[in-house]
N, C-alpha and C positions, 0 to 999 in steps of 0.2 A: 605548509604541507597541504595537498590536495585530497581530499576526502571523495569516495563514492560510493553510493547505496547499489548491494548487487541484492535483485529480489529473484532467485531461483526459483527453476521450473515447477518445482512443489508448492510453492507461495503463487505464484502466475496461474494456477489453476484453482488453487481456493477461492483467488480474487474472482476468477472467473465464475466459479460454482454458484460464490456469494452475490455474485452481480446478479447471474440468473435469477436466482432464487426470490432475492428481494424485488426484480419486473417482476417476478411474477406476482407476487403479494402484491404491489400497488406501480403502474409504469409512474418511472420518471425516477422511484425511490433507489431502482441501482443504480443510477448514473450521482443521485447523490450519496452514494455510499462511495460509490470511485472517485467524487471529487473530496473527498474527506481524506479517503487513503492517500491522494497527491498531495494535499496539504499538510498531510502528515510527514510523508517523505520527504519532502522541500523542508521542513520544518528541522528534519534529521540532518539533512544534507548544509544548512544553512548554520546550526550549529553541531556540529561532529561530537564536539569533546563532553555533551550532556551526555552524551551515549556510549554503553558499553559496546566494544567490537564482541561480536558474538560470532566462533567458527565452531566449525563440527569437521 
């Protein structure tokens, strides 16, 4: 079975907010907060079944 990580528009703008926020505090530090969030997702995405499906 094929698993996919869906990140909605309400997650896609925290990311975003959070990206901001942390260039601002120090450059470089959001782009290392966003490669942490991808390595988190690949992480999800790689093993599916550690993970609760969560719907609303």
């Amino acid at each position: 079975m094929k698993y996919s990580v869906v990140i909605r528009p309400e997650a896609e703008a925290d990311l975003q907010n959070t990206f901001e926020w942390y260039e601002e505090q120090e450059k470089g530090l959001g782009l290392e907060e966003h490669r942490i969030v991808v390595l988190a997702v690949l992480h999800v995405r790689r093993h599916p079944i550690r993970w609760k499906k969560r719907t609303q």
